[in-house]
KOLZA-608506 format. One line per 5 residues: number of its first residue (from 1); their letters; for each residue x negated, y, z negated of C-alpha. Coordinates in Angstrom, 2 decimals, decimal comma. Each point is the difference from the previous one (the first is absolute). Layout:
# residues N
NUM	a	X/Y/Z  ...
# end
This chain:
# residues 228
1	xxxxx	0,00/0,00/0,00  -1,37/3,49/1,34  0,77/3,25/-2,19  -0,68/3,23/1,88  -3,16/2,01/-1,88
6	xxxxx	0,69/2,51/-2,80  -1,50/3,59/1,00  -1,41/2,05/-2,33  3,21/2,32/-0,93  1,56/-2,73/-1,01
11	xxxxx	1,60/1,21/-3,21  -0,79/-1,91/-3,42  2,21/0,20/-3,17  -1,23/0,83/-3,61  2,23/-0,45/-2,93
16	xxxxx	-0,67/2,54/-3,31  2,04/-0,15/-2,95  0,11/2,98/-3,09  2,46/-1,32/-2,61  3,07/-0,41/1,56
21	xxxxx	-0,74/1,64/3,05  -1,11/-1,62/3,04  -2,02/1,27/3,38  -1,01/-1,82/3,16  -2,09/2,04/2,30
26	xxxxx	-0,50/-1,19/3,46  -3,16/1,33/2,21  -1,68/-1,16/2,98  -2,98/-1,73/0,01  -1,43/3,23/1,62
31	xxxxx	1,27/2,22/-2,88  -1,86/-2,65/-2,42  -3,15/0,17/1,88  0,31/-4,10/0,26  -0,82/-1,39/3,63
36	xxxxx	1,22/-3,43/-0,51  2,74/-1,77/-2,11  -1,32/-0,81/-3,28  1,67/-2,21/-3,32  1,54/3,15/-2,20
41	xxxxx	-2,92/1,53/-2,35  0,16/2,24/-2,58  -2,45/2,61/1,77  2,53/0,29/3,02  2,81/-0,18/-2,32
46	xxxxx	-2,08/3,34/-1,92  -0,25/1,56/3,64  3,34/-0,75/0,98  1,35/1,77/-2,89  -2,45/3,23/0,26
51	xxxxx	1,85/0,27/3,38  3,27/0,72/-2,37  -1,60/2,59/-2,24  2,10/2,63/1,22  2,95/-2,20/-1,19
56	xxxxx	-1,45/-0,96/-3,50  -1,18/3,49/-0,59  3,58/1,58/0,34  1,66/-3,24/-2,25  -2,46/1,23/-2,82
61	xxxxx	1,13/3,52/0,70  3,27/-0,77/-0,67  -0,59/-2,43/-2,64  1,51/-2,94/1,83  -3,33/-2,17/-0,49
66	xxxxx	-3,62/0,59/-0,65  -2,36/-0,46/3,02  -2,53/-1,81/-1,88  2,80/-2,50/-0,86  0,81/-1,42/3,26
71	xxxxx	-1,76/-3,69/-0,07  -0,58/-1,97/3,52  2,35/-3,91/-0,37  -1,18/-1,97/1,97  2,98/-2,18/-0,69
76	xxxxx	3,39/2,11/0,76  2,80/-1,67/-1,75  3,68/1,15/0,43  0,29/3,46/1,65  0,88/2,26/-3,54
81	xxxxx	3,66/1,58/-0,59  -0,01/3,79/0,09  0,08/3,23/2,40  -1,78/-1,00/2,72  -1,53/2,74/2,64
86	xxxxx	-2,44/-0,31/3,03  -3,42/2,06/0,04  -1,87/1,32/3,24  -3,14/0,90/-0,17  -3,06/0,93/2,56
91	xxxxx	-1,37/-2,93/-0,51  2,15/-3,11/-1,49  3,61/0,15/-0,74  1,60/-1,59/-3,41  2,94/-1,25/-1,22
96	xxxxx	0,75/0,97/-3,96  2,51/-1,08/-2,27  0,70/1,76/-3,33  2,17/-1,01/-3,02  3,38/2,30/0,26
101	xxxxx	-0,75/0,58/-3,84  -3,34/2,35/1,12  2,08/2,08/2,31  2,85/0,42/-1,98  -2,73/1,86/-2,35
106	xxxxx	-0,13/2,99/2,82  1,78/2,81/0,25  -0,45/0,46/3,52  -1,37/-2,22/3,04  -4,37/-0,43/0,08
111	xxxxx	-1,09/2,14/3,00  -1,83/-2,99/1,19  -1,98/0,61/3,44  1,10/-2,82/2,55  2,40/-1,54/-2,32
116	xxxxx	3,46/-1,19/1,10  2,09/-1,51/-2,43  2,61/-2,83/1,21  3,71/-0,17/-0,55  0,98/-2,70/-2,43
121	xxxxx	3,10/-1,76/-0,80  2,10/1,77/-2,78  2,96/0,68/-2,12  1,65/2,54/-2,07  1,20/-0,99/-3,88
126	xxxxx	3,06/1,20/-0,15  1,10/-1,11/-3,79  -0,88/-2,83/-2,11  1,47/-2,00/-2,74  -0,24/-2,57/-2,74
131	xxxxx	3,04/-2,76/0,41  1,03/-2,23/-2,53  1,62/-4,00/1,08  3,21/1,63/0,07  -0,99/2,96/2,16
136	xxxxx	-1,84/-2,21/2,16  3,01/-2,62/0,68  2,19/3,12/0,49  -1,69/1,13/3,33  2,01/-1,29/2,66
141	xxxxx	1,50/1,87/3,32  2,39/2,98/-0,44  -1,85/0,70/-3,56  -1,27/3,05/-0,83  -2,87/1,37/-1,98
146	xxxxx	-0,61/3,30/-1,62  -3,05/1,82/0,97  -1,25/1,05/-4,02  -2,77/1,67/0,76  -0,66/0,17/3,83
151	xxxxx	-3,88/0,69/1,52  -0,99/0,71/3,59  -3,35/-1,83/-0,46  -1,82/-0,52/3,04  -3,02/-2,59/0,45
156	xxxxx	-1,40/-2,63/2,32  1,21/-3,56/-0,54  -3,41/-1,18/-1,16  -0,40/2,64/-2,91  0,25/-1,39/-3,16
161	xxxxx	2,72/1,48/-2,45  -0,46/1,89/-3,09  -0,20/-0,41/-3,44  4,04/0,16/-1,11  1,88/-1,73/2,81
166	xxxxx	2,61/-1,43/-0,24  0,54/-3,98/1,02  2,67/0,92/2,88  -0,57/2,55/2,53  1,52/1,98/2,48
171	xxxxx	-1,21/0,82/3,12  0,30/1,02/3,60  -2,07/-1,18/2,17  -1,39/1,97/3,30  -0,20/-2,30/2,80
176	xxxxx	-3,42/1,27/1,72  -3,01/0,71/-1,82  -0,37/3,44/-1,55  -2,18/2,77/-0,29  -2,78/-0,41/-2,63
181	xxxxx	-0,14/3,84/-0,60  3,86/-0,11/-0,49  -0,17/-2,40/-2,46  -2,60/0,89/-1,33  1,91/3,84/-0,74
186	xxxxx	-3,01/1,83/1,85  2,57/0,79/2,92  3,48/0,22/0,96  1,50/-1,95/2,22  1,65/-3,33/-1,69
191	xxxxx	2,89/-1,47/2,05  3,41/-0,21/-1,19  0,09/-3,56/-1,77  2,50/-2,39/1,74  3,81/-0,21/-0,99
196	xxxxx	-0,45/-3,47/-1,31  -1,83/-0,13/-3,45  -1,10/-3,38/-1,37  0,02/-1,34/-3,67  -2,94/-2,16/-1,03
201	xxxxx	-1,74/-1,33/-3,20  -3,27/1,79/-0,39  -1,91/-3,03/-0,34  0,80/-1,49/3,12  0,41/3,46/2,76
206	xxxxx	0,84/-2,45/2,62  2,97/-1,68/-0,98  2,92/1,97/0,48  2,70/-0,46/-2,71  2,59/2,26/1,66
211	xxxxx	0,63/2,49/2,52  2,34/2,68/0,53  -0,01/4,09/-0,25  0,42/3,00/-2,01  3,11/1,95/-0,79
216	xxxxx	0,55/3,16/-1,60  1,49/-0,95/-3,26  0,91/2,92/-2,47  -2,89/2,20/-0,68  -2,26/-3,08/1,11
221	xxxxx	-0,22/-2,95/2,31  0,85/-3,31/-0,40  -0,76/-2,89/2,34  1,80/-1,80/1,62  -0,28/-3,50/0,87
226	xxx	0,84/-1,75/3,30  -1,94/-3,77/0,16  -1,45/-1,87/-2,52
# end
């Protein structure tokens, strides 16, 4: 079996991690100053990531990771959960992920040269309760359930909740990836949520207890319930 020759811009893949962060910088073999393939090192790894100085400088900046924390893994596991935004550089080009926990820490988006962050999935809490048995066996189609005290909480799917919430949510679910700087609060922007709102146990996001939508209800809302 014949393979055609790799040329020397062929671009090679280095994996850093800083915490919970993650970064994998991709650079020809050109940028690296290699000629030839070669097993992954730690000295091209070092090279490979000098290329994204630009990047790491303006994370430290911004206090979104230390530079001098990023360590070459020569062993990527699973791709990390978080924000997730593509870098281009003069020279290599990275992908970085960040925990949602270190952006929610900024009042306002990083002015990060070359960086583009990607939509992501997402949902806005709408209210949130704690059912007893009873409660619980009482859901059915046609119910209704008061709205105590309502939030408009937006937030990507795969950010974890907060200390305080409660084991049933609701939430409204946007059906095409959102805006990380709307989420985020940096900008405006945030799409009206769906009619349909969804009831699910905190502990398991995905299963869908019940659906159905919101009426005005008093001085409130309440919601009502349509399938089970």
């Amino acid at each position: 079996m014949s393979s055609l020759p790799h040329t020397q811009t062929e671009p090679a893949g280095w994996h850093f991690r800083a915490g919970s962060g993650t970064l994998r910088v991709s650079a020809s073999r050109e940028a690296l100053g290699s000629d030839a393939l070669m097993p992954p090192c730690a000295a091209e790894a070092a090279v490979a990531l000098d290329l994204a100085g630009e990047l790491l400088d303006a994370l430290e900046a911004h206090g979104l990771a230390p530079a001098a924390a990023w360590q070459w893994n020569s062993q990527p596991g699973l791709p990390a959960s978080g924000a997730r935004a593509l870098w281009q550089g003069r020279g290599a080009q990275a992908l970085l992920t960040l925990p949602w926990a270190a952006l929610r820490q900024l009042a306002e988006a990083p002015v990060l040269p070359g960086l583009q962050w990607l939509p992501a999935p997402a949902e806005c809490l709408l209210a949130q309760w704690r059912f007893s048995d009873e409660e619980r066996a009482a859901i059915e189609p046609g119910g209704l359930v008061l709205l105590d005290a309502p939030c408009r909480r937006p937030r990507a799917r795969s950010e974890p909740g907060l200390p305080g919430d409660l084991p049933w949510q609701l939430v409204a679910r946007w059906p095409a990836p959102v805006r990380v700087e709307a989420l985020m609060g940096w900008e405006g922007g945030l799409p009206p949520w769906p009619a349909e709102v969804l009831l699910v146990e905190t502990a398991w996001p995905d299963a869908v207890l019940a659906r159905g939508r919101l009426l005005p209800w008093g001085s409130g809302e309440a919601l009502l319930i349509e399938t089970c």
